[in-house]
C-alpha positions in Angstrom: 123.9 130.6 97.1 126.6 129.6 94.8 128.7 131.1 92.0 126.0 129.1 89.5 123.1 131.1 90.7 125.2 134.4 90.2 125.6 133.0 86.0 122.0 132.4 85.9 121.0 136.3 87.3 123.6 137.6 84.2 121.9 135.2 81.7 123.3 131.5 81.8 122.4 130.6 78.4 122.7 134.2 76.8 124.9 135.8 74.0 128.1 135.8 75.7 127.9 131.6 76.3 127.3 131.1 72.7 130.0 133.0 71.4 132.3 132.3 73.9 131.5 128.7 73.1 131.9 129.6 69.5 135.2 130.6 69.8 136.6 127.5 71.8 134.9 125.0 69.1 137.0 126.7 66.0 140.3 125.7 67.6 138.8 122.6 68.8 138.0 122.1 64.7 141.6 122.3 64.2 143.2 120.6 66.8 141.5 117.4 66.3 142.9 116.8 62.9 146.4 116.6 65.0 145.2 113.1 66.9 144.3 111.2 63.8 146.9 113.1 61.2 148.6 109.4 61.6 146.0 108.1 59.3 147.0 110.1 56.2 150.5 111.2 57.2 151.5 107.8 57.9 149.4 105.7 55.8 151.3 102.4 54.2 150.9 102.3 50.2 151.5 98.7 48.5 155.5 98.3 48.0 157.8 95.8 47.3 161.5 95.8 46.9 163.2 98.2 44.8 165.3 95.5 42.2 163.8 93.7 39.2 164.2 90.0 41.0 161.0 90.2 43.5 160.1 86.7 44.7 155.7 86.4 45.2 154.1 86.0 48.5 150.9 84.7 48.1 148.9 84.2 44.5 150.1 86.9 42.2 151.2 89.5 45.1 155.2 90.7 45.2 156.3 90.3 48.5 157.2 93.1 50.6 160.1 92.8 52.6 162.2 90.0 50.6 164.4 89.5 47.2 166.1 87.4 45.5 170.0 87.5 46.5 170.8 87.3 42.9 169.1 87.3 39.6 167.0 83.7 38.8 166.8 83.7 35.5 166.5 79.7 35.7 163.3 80.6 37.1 160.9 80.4 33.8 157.9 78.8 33.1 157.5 75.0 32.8 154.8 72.9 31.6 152.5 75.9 32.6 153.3 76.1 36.4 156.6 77.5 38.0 159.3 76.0 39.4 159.4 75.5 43.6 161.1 78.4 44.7 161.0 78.0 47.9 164.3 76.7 48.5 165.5 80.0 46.8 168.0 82.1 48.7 165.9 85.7 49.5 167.4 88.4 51.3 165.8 91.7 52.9 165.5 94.5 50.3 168.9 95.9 49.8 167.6 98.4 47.4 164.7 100.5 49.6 161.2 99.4 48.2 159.2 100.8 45.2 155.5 102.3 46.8 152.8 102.7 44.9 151.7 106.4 45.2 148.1 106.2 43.7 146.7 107.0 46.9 149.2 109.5 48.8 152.2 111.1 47.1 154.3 111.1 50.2 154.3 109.7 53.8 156.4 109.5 56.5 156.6 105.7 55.8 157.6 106.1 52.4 160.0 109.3 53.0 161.4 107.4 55.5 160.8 103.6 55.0 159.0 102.8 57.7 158.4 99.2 56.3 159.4 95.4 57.1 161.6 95.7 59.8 161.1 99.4 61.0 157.2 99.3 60.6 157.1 99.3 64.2 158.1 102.8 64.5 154.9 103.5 63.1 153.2 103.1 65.8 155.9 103.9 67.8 155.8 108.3 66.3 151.8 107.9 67.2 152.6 106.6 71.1 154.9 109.0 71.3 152.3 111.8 70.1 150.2 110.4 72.9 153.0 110.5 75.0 153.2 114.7 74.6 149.4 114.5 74.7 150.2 112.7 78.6 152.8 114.8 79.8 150.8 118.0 78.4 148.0 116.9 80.7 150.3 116.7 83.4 152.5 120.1 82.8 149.3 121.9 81.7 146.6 121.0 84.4 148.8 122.2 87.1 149.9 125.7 85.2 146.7 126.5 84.3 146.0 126.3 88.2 148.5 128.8 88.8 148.3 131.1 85.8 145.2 131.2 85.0 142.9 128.9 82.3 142.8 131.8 79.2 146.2 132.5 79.9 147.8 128.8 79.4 144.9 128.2 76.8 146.7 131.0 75.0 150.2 130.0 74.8 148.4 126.5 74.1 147.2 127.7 70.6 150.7 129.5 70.0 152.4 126.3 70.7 150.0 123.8 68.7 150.4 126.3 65.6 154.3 127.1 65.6 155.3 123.7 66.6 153.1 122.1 64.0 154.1 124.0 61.1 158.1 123.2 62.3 156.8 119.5 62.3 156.4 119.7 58.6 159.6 120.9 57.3 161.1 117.8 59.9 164.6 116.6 58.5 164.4 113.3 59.8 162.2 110.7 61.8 163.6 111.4 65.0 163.0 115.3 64.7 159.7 114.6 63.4 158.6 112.6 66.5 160.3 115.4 68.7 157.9 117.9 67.3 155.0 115.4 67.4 155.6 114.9 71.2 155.5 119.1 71.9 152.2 119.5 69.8 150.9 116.7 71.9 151.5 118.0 75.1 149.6 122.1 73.0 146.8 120.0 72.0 146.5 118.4 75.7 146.5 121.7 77.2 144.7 123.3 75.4 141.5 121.2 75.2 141.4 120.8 79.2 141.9 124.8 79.7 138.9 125.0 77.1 136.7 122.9 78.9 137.6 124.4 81.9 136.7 127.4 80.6 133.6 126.6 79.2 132.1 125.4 82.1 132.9 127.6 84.5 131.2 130.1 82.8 128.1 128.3 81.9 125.2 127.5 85.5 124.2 124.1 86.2 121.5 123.5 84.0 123.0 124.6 81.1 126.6 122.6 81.2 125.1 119.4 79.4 124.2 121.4 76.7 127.2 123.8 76.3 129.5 120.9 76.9 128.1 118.9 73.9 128.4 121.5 71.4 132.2 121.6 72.2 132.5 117.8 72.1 130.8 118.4 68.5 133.7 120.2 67.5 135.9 117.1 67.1 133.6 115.4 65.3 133.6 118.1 62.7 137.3 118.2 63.1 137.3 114.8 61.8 135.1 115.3 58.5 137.4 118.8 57.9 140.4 116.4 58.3 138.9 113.8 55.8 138.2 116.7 53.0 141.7 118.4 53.7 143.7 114.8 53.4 141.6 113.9 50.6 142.6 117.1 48.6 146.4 117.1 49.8 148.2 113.8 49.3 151.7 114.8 50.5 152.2 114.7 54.7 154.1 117.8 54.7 151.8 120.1 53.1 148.7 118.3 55.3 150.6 119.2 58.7 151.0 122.6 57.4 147.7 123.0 56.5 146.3 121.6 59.9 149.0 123.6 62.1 149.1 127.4 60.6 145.5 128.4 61.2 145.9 127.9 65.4 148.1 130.8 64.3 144.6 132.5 64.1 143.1 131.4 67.3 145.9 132.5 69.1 145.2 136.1 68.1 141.8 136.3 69.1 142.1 134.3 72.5 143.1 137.4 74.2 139.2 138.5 73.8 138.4 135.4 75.9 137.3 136.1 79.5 139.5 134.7 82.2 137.1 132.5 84.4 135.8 134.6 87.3 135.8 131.6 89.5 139.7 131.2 88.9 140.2 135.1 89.9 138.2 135.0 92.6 140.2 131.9 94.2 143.4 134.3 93.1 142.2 136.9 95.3 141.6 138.9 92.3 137.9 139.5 93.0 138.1 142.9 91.3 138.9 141.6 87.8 136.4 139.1 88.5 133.9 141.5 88.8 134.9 143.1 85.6 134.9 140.0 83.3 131.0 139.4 85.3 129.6 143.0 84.4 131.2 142.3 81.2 129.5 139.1 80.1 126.3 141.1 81.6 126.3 143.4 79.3 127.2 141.3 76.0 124.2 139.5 77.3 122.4 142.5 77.5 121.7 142.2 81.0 123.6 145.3 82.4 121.6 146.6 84.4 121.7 143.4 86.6 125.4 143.3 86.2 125.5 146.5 88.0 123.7 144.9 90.7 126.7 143.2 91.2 129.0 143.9 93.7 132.5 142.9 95.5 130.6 141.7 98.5 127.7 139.7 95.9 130.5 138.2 94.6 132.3 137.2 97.9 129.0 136.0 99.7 128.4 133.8 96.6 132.3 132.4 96.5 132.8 132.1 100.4 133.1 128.1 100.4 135.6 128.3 97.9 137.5 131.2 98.6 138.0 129.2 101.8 138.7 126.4 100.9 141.0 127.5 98.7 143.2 129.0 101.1 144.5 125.2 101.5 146.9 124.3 99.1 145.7 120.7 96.8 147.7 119.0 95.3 147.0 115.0 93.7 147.3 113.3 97.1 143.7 115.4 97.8 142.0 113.1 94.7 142.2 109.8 97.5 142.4 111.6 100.4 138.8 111.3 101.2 136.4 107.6 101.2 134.1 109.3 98.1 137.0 111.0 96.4 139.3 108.1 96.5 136.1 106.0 94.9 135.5 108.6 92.2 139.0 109.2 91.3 139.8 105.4 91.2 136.8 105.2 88.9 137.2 107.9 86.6 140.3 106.7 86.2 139.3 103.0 85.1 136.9 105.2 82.5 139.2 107.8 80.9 141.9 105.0 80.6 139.6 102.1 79.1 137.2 104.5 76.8 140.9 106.4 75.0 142.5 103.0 75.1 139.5 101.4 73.0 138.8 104.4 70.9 142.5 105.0 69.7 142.7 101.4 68.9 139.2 101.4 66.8 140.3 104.7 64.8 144.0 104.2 64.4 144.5 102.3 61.5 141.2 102.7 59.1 143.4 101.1 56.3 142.6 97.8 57.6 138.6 98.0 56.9 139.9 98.1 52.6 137.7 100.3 51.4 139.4 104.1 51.0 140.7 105.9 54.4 139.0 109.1 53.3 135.6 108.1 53.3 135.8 105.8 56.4 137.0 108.8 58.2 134.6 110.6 57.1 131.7 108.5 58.3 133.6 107.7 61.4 133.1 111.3 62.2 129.9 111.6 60.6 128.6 109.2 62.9 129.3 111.1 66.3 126.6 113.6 65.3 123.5 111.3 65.9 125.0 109.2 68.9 126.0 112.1 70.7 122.8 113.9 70.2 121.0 110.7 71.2 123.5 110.6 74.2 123.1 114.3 74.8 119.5 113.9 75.6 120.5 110.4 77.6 122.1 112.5 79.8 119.8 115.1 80.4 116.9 112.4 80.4 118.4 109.4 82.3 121.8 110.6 83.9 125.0 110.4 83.5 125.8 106.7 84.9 123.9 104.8 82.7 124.6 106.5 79.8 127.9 106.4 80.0 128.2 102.9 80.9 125.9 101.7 77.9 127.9 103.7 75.7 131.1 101.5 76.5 129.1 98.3 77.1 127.7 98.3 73.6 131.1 99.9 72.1 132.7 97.0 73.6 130.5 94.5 72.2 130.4 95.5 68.6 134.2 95.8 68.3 135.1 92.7 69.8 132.0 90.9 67.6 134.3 92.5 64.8 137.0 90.8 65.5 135.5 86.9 64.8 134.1 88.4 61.2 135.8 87.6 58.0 137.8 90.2 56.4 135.6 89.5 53.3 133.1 91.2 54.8 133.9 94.6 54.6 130.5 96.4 55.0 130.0 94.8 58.1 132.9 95.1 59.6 133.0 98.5 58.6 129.5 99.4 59.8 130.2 97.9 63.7 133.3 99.9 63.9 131.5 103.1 62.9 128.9 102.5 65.4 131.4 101.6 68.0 133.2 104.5 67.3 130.3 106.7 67.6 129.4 105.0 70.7 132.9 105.6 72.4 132.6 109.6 71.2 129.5 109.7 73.2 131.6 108.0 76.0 133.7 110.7 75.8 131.4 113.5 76.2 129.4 111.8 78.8 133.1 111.3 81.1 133.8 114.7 80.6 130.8 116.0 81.6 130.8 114.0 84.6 134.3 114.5 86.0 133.5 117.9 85.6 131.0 118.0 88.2 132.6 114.7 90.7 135.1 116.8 91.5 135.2 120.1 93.7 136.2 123.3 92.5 139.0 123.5 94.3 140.4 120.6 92.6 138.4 120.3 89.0 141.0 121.3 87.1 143.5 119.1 88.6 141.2 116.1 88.4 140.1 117.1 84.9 144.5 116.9 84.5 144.8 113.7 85.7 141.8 112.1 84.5 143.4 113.4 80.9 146.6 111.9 81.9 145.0 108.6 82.4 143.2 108.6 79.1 146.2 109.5 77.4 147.8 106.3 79.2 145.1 104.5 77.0 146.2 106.3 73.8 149.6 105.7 74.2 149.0 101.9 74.9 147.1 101.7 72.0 148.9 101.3 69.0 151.3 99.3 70.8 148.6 96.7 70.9 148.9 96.1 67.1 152.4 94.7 66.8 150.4 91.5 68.1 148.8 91.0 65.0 152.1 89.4 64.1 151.5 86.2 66.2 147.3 86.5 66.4 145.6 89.0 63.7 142.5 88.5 65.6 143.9 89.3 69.2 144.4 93.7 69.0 140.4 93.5 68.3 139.5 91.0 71.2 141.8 93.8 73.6 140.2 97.0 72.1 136.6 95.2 72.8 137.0 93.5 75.8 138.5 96.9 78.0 135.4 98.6 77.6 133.0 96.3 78.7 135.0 95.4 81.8 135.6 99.2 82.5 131.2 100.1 81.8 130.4 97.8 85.0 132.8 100.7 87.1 130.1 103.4 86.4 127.9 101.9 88.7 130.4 102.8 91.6 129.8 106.4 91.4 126.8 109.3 91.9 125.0 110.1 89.9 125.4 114.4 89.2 122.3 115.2 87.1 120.6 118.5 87.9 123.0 118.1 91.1 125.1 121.5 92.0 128.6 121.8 91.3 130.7 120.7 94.5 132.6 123.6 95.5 134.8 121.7 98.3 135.9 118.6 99.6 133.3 118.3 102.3 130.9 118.7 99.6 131.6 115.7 97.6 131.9 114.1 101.0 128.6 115.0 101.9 126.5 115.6 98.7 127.5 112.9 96.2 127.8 110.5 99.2 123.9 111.3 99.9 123.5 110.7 96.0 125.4 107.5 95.7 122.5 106.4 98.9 119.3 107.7 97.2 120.4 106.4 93.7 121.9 102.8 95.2 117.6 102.7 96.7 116.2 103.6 93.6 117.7 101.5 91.4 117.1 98.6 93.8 113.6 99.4 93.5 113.3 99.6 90.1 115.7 96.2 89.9 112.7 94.6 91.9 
């Protein structure tokens, strides 16, 4: 008997899952404006230098970067044509540049003239987002271990809303990035103490389902962000918008249950018991909720509160042959899929068509893939779900990158559908790490599979100063990584409709005997 069966006697799909689940996917709305607020906030408008002597660049087009070191008035028409200027002294702007602000009123590029020489540091304030997003992972994994999953999913939504409203009254690019890094690491912790959350509450059968109705909530996120951007044009008033309404879910995340499973581990059993005969009754199953008692609970914990009388730690993730295979897999997975994705949705200006509607079908887009990949992973497992996902992700966006810039819808519609493809990814490697890993170790796994992931998000922009020397290259990378990475998913068990590992010995024994029966049956099916 295991904790899961205990969920299923106090309704495992009842009133208390949705609404709980409810309540997680609101701030998970919010939140996922904060990943992609690079988009608008630092979007690049046409400019040129800020003086009347401008030398062209190609056809009609002002260049960017360069004038004229002093006025050319010499420089007039002659028999229809103009003179070679090429041998004309030009000098960086020494002015600042002119921007055009048909599009957005104000960015952090043109506030702080992120342009020709510093346009770098664009990408460098969205690696060092991810690099928050990393080290929350890291910080927030391990805490939530310790204090609990509401209670650092809590101070999560405090710190997402106060520091992100700070963020926008920033006085200067290096505070701005400062504040960008601490609602990174909010954001981090508070979507793996969500998820956590989630699906500990919710039995075996039903965490597919569950799990994909959160996932949903960044895709909605996404569309939200596109109407919000689209109605405010100037960075500062987005990042207030996007930030003061966690202010909200911070209020009502007190009402959230503490996981049962985590109190019970803390030798809290009695508040466990509580928060059980509570989500009985709100699922109007009291009177089996009653039937519940200290020693129900024990005799349906025992492996874990046993197991977790050892203390884990990271070394525990490769200690064992089939832990050291899953981890070193999921880690190939969560680092390839974010490294791919963040490079695909990074930069939508360079599709030219407008940045508001490509984000808007970008997120459209998740809502049939993930449903199709919803029932994929109900219907034919995790493995090859996930590793079609990336395969054909991976193909698309590296087909991308050998198709003209001309062609905008096409180009346009494979990057949508890789996108969608890689948000189905997503949901497919949480799901899974959820149940590879133990009990006793989930939420540290779930940390440092995060952490890995967010290795791939910080890598990612990086990747695009290498259009300097070979435009074509960032999208051969962003394609390439995923399809290597899909062929990994065949290393590891397959968990549909398989129990949740509550220890060590568990994965040892049960996944192992999976990986065996699966390895024979697809042999089989191969013949």
């Amino acid at each position: 008997m295991s904790f899961s069966d205990l969920l299923d006697d106090i309704g495992g799909q009842g009133r208390f899952q949705f609404i709980n689940t409810i309540l997680l996917i609101i701030p998970g709305i919010i939140m996922a404006s904060h990943p992609l607020l690079q988009n608008f906030s630092a979007a690049v408008p046409d400019h040129h230098c800020q003086t009347a002597y401008i030398p062209v660049d190609e056809g009609t087009k002002l260049s960017k970067c360069l004038q004229f070191s002093k006025p050319q008035w010499h420089l007039t028409f002659e028999n229809g044509s103009f003179f070679n200027i090429s041998e004309t002294q030009k000098i960086p702007c020494q002015h600042g540049w002119s921007y055009d602000r048909t599009e957005f009123s104000e960015t952090i590029v043109t506030e702080w003239n992120l342009v020709c020489d510093l346009r770098h540091l664009r990408q460098m304030s969205q690696s060092i987002y991810m690099g928050g997003v990393l080290f929350g992972a890291l910080i927030f994994g391990s805490l939530s271990d310790k204090f609990g999953r509401r209670t650092i999913l809590t101070w999560s939504y405090l710190q997402v809303g106060v520091v992100g409203t700070c963020t926008s009254f920033s006085p200067s690019f290096e505070i701005f990035c400062i504040l960008r890094f601490l609602t990174g690491m909010a954001v981090s912790g508070a979507v793996l103490n969500a998820v956590c959350l989630n699906v500990e509450w919710v039995p075996i059968r039903s965490r597919t389902i569950f799990g994909t109705l959160y996932a949903f909530s960044f895709s909605i996120g996404q569309m939200v962000l596109a109407g919000v951007a689209y109605t405010i044009r100037d960075w500062r008033k987005l990042q207030l918008a996007v930030s003061c309404p966690m202010l909200l879910c911070f209020m009502y995340s007190w009402w959230l249950p503490e996981s049962a499973r985590w109190l019970t581990l803390k030798n809290k059993p009695d508040q466990a018991l509580r928060q059980i005969k509570k989500v009985a009754r709100i699922n109007g199953l009291a009177n089996k909720g009653k039937l519940v008692t200290l020693e129900v609970l024990k005799r349906h914990m025992q492996k874990e509160v046993e197991s977790s009388k050892v203390i884990y730690t990271i070394y525990d993730l490769f200690r064992t042959p089939m832990m050291r295979r899953i981890t070193l897999c999921l880690m190939t997975l969560w680092c390839c899929n974010s490294f791919a994705f963040y490079g695909l949705i990074m930069d939508l200006q360079k599709f030219g068509v407008s940045v508001f509607l490509v984000q808007l079908i970008f997120a459209a887009i998740d809502f049939p893939v993930k449903l199709f990949a919803s029932a994929s992973l109900m219907y034919l497992g995790r493995r090859r779900t996930l590793g079609g996902c990336m395969l054909l992700a991976g193909i698309m966006i590296i087909s991308n990158a050998f198709i003209s810039y001309d062609m905008k819808a096409l180009r346009t519609s494979l990057a949508v559908l890789g996108k969608g493809l890689f948000g189905a990814a997503f949901t497919g490697v949480y799901i899974f790490t959820g149940e590879l890993y133990p009990t006793v170790l989930r939420q540290t796994g779930m940390g440092f599979g995060s952490t890995l992931a967010r290795v791939g998000s910080m890598t990612a922009p990086l990747i695009r100063m290498f259009e300097d020397h070979l435009p074509s290259l960032p999208g051969i990378i962003y394609g390439a990584v995923p399809i290597i990475a899909a062929f990994v998913v065949i290393f590891l068990p397959e968990t549909l409709n398989m129990p949740l590992p509550e220890t060590i010995d568990d994965v040892e024994w049960h996944l192992k005997k999976a990986v065996t029966v699966h390895t024979i049956y697809d042999t089989r099916m191969h013949k």
